[in-house]
SEDOSE-809167 format. One record per atom (N, C-alpha, C): residue in three letters; x negated, y negated, z negated; atom name; residue number from 1. Coordinates in steps of 0.001 Angstrom, whole numbers, plus 500000, padded with zeros to 6 digits. Each point is the difference from the previous one (the first is absolute). Example, Ala and Ser with C-alpha at 12.3 -4.5 7.8 and 13.67 -1.06 7.14 Angstrom:
BEGIN
ALA|486810|505690|492200|N|1 $
ALA|500890|498810|500000|CA|1 $
ALA|499100|498800|500000|C|1 $
SER|500350|498950|500720|N|2 $
SER|499180|498810|499940|CA|2 $
SER|500770|498910|499270|C|2 $
REM end
This chain:
BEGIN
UNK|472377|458523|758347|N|1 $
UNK|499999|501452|499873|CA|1 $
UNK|499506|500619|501311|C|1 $
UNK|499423|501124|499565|N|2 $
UNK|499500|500276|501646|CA|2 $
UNK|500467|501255|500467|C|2 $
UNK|500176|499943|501504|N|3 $
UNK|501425|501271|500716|CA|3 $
UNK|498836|501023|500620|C|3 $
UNK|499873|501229|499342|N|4 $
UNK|499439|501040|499811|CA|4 $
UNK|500666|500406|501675|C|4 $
UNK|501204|499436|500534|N|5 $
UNK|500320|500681|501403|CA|5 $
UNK|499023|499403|500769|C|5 $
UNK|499578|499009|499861|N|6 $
UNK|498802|499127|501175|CA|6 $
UNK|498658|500515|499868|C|6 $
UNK|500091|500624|498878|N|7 $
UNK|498322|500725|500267|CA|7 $
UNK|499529|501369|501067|C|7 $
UNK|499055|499625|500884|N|8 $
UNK|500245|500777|500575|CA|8 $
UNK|498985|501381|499397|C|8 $
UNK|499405|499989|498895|N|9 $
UNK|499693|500672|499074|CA|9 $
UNK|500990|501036|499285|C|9 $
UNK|501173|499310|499495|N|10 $
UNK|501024|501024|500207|CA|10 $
UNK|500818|500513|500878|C|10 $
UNK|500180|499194|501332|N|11 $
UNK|500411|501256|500822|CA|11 $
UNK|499310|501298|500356|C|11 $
UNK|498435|499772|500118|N|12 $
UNK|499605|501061|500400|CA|12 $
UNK|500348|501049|498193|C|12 $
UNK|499930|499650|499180|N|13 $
UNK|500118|500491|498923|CA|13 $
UNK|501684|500998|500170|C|13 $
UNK|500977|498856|500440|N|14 $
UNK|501152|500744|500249|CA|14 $
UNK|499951|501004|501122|C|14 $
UNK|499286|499583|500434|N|15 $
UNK|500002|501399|501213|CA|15 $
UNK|499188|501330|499465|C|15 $
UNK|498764|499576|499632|N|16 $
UNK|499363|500949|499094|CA|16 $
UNK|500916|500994|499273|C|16 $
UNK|501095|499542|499324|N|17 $
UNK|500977|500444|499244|CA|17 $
UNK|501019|500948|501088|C|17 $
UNK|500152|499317|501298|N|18 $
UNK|501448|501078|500336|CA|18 $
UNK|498873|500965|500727|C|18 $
UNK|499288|499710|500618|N|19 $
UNK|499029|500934|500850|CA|19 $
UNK|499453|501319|498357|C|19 $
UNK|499679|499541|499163|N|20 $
UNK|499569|501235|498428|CA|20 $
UNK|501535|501020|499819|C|20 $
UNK|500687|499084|500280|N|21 $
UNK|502091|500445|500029|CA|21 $
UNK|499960|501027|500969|C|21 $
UNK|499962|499776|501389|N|22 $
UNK|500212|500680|500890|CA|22 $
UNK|498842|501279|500429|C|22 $
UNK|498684|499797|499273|N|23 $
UNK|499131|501039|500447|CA|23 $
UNK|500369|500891|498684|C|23 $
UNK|500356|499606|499085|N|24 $
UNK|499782|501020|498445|CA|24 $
UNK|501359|500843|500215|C|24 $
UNK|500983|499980|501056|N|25 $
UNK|501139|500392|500246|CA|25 $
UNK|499624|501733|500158|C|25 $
UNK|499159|499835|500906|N|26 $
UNK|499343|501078|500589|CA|26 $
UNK|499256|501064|499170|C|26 $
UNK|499829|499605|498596|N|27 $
UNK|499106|500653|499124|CA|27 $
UNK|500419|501024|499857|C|27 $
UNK|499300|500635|499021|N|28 $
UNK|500761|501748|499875|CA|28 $
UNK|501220|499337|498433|C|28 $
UNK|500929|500749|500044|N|29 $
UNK|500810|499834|498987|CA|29 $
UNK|499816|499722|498481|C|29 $
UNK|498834|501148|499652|N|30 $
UNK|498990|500485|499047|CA|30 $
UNK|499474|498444|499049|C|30 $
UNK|499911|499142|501036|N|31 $
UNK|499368|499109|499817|CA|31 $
UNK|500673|498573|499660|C|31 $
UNK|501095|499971|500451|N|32 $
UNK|501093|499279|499865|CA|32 $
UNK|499727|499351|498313|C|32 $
UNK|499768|500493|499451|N|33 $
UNK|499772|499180|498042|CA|33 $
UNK|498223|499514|499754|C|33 $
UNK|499458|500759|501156|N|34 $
UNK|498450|499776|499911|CA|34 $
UNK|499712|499275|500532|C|34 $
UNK|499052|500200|500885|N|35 $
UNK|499518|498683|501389|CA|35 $
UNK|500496|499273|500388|C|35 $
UNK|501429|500706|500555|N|36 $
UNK|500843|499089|500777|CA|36 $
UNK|500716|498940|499161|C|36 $
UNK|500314|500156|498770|N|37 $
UNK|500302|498911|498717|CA|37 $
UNK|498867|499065|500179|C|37 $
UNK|499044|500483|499332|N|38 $
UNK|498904|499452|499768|CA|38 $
UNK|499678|498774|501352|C|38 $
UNK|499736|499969|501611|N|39 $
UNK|500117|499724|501137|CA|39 $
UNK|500905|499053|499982|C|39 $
UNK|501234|500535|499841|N|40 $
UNK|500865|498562|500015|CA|40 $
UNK|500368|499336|498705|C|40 $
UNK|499469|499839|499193|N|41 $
UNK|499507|499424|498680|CA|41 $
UNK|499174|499256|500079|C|41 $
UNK|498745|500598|500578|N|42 $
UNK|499002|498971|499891|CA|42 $
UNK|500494|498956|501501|C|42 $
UNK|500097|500431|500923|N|43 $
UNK|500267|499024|501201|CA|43 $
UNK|501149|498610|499347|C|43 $
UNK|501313|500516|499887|N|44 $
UNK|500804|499461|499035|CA|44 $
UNK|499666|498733|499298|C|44 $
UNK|499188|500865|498905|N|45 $
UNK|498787|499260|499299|CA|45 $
UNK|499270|498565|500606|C|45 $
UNK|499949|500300|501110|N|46 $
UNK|498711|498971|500680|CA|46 $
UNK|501447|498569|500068|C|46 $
UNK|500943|500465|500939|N|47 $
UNK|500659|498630|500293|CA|47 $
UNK|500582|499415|498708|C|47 $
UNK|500451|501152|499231|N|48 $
UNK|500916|499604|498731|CA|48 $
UNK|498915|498589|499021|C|48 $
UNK|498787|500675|499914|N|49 $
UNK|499087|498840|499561|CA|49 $
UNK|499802|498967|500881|C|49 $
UNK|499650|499798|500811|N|50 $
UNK|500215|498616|500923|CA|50 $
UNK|501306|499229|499718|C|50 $
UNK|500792|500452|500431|N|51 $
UNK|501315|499576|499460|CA|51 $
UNK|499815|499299|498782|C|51 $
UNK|500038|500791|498561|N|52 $
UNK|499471|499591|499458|CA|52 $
UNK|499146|498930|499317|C|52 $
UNK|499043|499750|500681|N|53 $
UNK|498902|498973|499675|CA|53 $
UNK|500328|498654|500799|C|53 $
UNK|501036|500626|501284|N|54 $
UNK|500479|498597|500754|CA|54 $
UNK|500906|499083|498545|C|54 $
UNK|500730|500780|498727|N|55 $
UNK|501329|500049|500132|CA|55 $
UNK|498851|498552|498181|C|55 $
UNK|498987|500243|499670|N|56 $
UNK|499184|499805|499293|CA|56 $
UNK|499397|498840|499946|C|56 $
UNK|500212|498409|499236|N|57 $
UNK|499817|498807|499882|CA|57 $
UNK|498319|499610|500074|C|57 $
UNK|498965|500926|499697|N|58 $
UNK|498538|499690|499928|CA|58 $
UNK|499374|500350|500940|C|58 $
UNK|499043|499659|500707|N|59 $
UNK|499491|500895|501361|CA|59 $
UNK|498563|500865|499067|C|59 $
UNK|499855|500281|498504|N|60 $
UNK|499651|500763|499858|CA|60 $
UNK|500659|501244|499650|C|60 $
UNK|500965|499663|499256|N|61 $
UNK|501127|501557|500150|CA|61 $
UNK|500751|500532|501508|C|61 $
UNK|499873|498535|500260|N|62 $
UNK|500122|501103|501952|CA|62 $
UNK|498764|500928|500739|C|62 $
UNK|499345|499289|499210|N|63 $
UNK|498305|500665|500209|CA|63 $
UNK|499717|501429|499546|C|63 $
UNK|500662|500603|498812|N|64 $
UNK|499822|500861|499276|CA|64 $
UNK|501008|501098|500709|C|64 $
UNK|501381|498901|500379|N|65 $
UNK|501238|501563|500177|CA|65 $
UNK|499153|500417|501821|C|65 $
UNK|499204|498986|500649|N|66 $
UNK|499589|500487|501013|CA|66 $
UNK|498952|500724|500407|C|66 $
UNK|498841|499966|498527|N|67 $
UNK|499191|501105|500029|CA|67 $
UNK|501043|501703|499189|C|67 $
UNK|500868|499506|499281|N|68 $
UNK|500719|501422|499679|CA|68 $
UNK|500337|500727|501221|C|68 $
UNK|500470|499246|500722|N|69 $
UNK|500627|500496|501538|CA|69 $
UNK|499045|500014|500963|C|69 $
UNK|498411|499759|499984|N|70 $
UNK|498747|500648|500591|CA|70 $
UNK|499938|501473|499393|C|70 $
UNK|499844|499693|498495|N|71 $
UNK|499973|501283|499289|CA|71 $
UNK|500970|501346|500557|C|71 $
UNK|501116|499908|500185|N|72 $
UNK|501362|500441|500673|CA|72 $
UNK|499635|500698|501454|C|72 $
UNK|499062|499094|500578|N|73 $
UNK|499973|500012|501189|CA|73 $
UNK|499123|501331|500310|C|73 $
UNK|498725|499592|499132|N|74 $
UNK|498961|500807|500099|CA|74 $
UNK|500341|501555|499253|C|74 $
UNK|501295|500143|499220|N|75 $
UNK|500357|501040|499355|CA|75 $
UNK|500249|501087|501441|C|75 $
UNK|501394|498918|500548|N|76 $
UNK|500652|500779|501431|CA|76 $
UNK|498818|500268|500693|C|76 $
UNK|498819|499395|500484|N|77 $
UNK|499190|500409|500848|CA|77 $
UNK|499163|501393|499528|C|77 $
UNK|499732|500131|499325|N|78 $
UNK|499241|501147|499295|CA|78 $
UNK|501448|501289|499803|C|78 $
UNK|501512|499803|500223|N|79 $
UNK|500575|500946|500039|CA|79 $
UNK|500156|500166|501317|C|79 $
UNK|500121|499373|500900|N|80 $
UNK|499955|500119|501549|CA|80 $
UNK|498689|500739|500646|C|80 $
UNK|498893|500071|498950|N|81 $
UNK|499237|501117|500869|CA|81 $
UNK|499552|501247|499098|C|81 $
UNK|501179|499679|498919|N|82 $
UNK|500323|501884|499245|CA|82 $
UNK|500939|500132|500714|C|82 $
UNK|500849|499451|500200|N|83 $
UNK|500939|500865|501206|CA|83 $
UNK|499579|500214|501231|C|83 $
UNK|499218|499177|500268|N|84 $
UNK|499062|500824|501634|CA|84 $
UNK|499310|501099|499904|C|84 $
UNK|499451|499784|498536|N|85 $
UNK|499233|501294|500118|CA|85 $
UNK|500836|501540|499450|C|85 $
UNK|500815|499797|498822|N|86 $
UNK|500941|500947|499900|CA|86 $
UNK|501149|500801|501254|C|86 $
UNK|499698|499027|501154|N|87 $
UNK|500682|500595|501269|CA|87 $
UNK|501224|499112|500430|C|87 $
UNK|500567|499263|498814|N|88 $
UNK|501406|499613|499817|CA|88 $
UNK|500646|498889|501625|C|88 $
UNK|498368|499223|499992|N|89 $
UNK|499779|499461|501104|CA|89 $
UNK|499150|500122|501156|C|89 $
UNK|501174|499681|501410|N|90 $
UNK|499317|500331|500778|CA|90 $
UNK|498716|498533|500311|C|90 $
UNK|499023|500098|501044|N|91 $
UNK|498927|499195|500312|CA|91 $
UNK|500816|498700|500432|C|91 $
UNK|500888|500346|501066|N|92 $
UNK|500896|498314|500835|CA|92 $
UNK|500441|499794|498096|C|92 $
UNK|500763|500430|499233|N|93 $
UNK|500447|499264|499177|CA|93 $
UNK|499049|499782|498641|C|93 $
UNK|499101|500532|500299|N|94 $
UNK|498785|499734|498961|CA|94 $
UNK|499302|498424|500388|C|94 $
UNK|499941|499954|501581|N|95 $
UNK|499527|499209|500173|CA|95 $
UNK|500528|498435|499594|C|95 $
UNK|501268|499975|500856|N|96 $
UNK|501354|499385|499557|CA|96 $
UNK|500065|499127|498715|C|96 $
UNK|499641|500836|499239|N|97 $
UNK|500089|499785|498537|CA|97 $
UNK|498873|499165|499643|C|97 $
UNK|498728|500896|500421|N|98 $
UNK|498604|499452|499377|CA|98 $
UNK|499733|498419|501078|C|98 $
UNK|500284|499768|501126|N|99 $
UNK|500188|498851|500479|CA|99 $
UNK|501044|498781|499167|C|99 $
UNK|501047|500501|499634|N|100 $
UNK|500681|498717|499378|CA|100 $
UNK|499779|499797|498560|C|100 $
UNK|499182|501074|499482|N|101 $
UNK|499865|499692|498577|CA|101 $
UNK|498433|498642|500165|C|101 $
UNK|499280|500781|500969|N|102 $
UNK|498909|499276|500090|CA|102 $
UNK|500424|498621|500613|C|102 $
UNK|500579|499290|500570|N|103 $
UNK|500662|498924|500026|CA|103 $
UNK|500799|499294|499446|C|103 $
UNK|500738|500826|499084|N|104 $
UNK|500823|499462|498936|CA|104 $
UNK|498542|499557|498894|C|104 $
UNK|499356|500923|499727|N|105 $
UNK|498600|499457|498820|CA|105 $
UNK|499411|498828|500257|C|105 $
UNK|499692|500069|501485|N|106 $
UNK|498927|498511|500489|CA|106 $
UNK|501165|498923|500071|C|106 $
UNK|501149|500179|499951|N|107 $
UNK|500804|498621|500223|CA|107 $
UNK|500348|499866|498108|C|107 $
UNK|499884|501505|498989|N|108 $
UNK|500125|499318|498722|CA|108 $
UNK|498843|499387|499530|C|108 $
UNK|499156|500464|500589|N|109 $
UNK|498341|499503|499381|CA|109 $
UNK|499823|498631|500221|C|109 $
UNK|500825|499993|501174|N|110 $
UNK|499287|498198|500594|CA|110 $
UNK|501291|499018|498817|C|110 $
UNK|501011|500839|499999|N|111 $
UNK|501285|498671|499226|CA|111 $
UNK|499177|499982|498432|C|111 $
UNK|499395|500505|500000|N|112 $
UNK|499688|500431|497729|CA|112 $
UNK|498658|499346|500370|C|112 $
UNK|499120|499595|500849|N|113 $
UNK|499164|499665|499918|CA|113 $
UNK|500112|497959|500015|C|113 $
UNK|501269|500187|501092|N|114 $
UNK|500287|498402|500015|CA|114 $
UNK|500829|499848|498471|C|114 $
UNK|500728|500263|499383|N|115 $
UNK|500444|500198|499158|CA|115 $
UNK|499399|499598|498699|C|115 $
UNK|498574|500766|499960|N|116 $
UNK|499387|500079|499096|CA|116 $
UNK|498488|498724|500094|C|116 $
UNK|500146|499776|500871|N|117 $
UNK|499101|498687|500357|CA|117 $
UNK|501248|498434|499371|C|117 $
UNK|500932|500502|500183|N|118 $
UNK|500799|498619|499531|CA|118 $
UNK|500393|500432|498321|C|118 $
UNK|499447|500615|499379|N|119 $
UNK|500279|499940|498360|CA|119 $
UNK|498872|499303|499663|C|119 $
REM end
């Protein structure tokens, strides 16, 4: 079985997650059922599928829950710069964000690619 804590694919994923936690704090209230749902849903999203696909006997259905959780990934990134641009975020935490998502992607891209070479 394989321990989804040793990947270091999901830590940055778990961090991804408290860092989306701690900036969406800040949002306007308004938003609290909108974006900010949506934000930590999809982030959420990203580790909950890894997890997931670790938890999964075929390395092609681990293959699949780890492009869902690319999918996930790329959702949060595209809300991280409607909230930059809606104001919600400032630039240090825009940046913040758009740095670990973009490292969290190239470390999921590279695991789904080894992944998907061994089916």
């Amino acid at each position: 079985m394989r321990d989804h804590r040793k990947l270091s694919t999901f830590k940055l994923a778990h961090s991804l997650v408290i860092l989306t936690y701690r900036e969406t704090k800040r949002f306007p209230r308004h938003e609290r059922y909108g974006l900010v749902s949506q934000m930590r849903r999809s982030a959420v999203s990203v580790s909950a599928n890894i997890i997931e696909g670790c938890a999964r006997f075929s390395e092609k259905e681990y293959a699949r829950f780890l492009e869902c959780a690319f999918g996930s990934l790329r959702e949060l990134s595209y809300y991280i710069k409607l909230s930059r641009d809606l104001g919600f975020l400032g630039v240090e935490a825009f940046e913040e964000l758009e740095v670990l998502c973009r490292r969290t992607s190239a470390a999921l891209v590279a695991l789904i690619r080894v992944r998907r070479s061994g089916c």
